[in-house]
N, C-alpha and C positions, 0 to 999 in steps of 0.2 A: 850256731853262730861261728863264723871265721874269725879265726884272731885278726884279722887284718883290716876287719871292721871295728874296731877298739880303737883306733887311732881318730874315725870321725865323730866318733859316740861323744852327747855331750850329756851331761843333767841337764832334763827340760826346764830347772826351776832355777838352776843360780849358774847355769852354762861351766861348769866344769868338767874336766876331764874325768874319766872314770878309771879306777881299777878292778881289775877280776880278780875272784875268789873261784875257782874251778872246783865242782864236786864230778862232774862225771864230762866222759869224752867219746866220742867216734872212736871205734875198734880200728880205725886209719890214724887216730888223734890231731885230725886235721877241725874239727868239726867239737866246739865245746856245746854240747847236751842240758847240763845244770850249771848252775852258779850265782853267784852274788855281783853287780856291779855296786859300788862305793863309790859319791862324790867326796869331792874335800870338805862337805860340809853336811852334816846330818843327813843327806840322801840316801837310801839305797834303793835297786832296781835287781827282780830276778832274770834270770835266763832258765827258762822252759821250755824241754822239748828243743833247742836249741834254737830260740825267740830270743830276746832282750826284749823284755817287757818293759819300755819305760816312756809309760804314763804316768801324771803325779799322784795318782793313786791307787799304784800299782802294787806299795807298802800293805793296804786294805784289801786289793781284789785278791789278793795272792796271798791272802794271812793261814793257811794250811801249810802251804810249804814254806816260809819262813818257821812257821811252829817245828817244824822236822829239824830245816837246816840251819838255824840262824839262832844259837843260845839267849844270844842279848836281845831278840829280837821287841820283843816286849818294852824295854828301856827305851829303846833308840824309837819305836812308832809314839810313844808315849811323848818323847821330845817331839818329833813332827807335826802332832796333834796339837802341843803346849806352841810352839813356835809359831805354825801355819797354820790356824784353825780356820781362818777364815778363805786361805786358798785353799783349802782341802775341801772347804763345804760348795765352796764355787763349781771344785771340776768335776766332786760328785756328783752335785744338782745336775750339769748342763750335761755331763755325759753317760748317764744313768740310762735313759731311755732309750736313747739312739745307740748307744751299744747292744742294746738286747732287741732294736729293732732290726739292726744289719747282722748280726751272730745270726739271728732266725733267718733273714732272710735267704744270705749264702749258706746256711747250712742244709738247705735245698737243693743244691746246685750236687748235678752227677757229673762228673769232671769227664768219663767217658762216654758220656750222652748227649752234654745239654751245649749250646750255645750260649754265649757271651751276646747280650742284646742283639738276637738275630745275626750274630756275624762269627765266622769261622775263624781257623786261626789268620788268613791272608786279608777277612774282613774287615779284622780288631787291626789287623797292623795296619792296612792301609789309610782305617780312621786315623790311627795314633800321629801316620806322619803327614795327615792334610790336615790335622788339629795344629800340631807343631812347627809346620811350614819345613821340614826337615826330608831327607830320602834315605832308602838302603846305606847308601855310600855313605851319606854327611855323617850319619850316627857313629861310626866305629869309632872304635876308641875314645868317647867321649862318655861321661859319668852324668846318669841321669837321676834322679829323684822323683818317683811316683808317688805322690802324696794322696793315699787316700787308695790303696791297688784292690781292693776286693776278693774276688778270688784267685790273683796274683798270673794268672794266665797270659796276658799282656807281657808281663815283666821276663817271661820266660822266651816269647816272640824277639820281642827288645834284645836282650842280650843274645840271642843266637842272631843277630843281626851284628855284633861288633863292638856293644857298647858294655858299660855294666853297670845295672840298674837297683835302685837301693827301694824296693816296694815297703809302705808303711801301710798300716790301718790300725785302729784303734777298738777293733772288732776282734773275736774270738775266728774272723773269716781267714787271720791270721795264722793260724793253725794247718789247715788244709792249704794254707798256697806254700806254705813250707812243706809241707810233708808230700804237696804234687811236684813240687818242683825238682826240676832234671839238671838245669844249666846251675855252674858254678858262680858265672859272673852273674846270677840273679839275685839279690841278699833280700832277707824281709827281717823285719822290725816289728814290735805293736811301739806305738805314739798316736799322739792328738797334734793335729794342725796348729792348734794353738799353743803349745809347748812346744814345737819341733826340737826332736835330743840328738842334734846334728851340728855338724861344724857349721858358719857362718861363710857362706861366700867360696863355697867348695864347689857345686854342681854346673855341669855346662847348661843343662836344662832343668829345670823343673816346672815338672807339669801333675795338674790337679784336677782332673775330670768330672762333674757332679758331687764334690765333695763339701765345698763352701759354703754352697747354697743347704748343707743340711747340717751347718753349724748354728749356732746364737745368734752370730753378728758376720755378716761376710766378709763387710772389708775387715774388721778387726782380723778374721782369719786370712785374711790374705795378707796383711802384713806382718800375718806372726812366719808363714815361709817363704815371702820375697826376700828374708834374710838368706836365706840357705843359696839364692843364684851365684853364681860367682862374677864379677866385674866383666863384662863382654858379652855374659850368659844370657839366656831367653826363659822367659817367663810365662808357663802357656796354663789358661784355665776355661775349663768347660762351665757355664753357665745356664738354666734357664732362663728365659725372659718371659714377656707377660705375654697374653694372649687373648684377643676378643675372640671367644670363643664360648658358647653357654656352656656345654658341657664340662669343657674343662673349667671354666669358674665353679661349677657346679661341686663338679669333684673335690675341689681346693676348699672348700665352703664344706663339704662334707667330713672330710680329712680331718678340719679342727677340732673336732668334735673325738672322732673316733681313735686319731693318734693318739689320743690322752689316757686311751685305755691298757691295761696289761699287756705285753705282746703275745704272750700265748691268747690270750681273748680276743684280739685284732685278726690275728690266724685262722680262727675257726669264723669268725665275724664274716670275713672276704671269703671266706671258701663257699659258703653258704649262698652267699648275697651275689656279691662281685663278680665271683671266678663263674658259676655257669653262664652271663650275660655276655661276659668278654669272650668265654668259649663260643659261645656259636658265633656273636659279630664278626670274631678271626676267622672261624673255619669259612661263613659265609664270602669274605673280603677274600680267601684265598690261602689266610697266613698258618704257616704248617709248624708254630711253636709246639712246643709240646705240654702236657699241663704242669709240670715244674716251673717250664720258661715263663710262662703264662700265668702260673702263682707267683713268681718272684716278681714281675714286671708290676702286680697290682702291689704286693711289698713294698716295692722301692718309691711308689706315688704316694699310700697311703698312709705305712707304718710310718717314716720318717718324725720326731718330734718336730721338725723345722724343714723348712720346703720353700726357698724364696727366690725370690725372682726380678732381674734385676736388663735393662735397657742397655744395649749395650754400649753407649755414651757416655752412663755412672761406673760403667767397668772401666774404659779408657782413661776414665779420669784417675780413679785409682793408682795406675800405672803412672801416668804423668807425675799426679803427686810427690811421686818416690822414682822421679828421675829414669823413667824408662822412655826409652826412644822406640823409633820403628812399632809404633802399637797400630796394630792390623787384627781385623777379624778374619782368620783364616776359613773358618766352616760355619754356617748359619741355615739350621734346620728349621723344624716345627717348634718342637721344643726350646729348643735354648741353642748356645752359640759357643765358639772359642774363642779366645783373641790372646793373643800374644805380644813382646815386649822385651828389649833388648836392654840389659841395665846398663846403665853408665859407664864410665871404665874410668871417669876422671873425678879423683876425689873431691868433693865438697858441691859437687854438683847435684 
């Protein structure tokens, strides 16, 4: 973690500013390793591995190293629990599964092997900037927000491009996009979509790729980070939509059943079943994934707790709702779509 991210860092629960408590630093001490963040109000948040981890239940997922570093720590989770029972039982419930469905997933991913859905690094960029409506040139110098970055690859294309990009996920995938990461201006985070622990109104862009759609509630998660745009900024998100299509109903219709299972079980489930039928239709069709790319791609459809799929009419409207102009579907595949949205710049509007 850069100190100079401390300044946008918010508490995802009551939006306050944080302080640091520093236990270890980069042999450059540019770069904090360990530590505590503190809101002004019974929060706290660690920094691991030089992460800020802050999810709102991040107090729980991280209760080993608070036991090491944090004396009081026992008191202060004990308020949290007395205080926010019922918001702590919410973000456990809803993000329990889908954390250890996307940890497994990317944690499959060979960084000098595998490709990013079929696409190299000139791929993924060129997706990024027909999703965003954006070029080489428009990005520099301009602060983006990746809600939801994955295995952070993108975020490192981005910022060697001119910009600098604040990659989030709420996954342990979080780990490895930090530890792969080369570019300075590329920062990562863990956070959820629905707490975003981020200044309000800071980003020129923020953009959200297949991320919404494998929350509880979409819109609800879209308007927990159409805060974070800043007034003039652009708001861009990848979406599925529906499809007549039998197989893929099929598959969606099978998913509910099987997501509900352990994800180490789901693992072995699809490697069995799944993964030799898709290996030969690829090889047959041509396609030269490799069996990693081709076990994550069945991951990302199957494992997911939540998988939804949305017209892209109910997406515009969203936007509208909350005073976004200029809303355009820039890219519309098989799959799902992007569409973008320019926020207001004049207050009360």
């Amino acid at each position: 973690m850069q100190l100079p991210l401390l300044q946008i860092l918010r508490c995802p629960v009551t939006r306050s500013t944080l302080k640091l408590k520093t236990f270890s630093s980069s042999s450059a001490g540019n770069e904090i390793l360990e530590g505590i963040l503190f809101a002004e109000n019974d929060w706290f948040y660690p920094v691991i591995k030089g992460i800020p981890r802050l999810t709102v239940e991040a107090f729980i997922d991280y209760e080993d190293f608070f036991e090491t570093h944090f004396s009081a720590y026992q008191e202060h989770r004990d308020i949290l629990e007395k205080k926010y029972h019922r918001l702590i039982k919410y973000v456990t419930e809803k993000n329990k599964r889908t954390k250890e469905s996307f940890s497994r997933e990317w944690k499959l991913f060979n960084y000098k092997k595998d490709k990013t859905w079929d696409q190299d690094s000139n791929g993924m960029m060129n997706r990024f900037l027909d999703e965003t409506g954006e070029t080489l040139q428009s990005l520099k110098g301009k602060i983006i927000f990746d809600a939801g970055c994955g295995n952070g690859l993108l975020n490192q294309y981005i910022a060697a491009a001119g910009a600098v990009v604040l990659g989030m996920d709420f996954s342990l995938s979080i780990e490895k996009a930090y530890q792969q990461n080369t570019n300075p201006d590329a920062l990562f985070i863990q956070g959820d979509v629905q707490f975003p622990p981020l200044a309000f109104e800071y980003f020129d862009i923020v953009h959200c790729s297949g991320v919404l759609i494998h929350t509880n509630n979409t819109e609800l998660s879209f308007s927990c980070i159409e805060p974070c745009t800043k007034k003039g900024g652009k708001l861009s998100v990848w979406l599925y939509h529906p499809r007549r299509n039998f197989s893929h109903n099929l598959f969606n219709f099978i998913r509910k059943g099987t997501s509900r299972l352990p994800a180490k079980v789901q693992y072995y489930l699809y490697a069995i079943t799944l993964f030799p039928l898709s290996f030969i239709i690829k090889r047959i069709k041509g396609n030269k994934q490799n069996t990693r790319e081709m076990m994550i791609d069945i991951l990302d459809w199957f494992s997911p707790e939540f998988r939804w799929e949305h017209e892209p009419s109910e997406a515009a409207a969203w936007f509208y709702k909350r005073n976004y102009s200029s809303v355009k579907i820039t890219t519309l595949g098989i799959f799902g779509f992007n569409i973008t949205g320019i926020k207001d710049q004049i207050e009360g509007k």
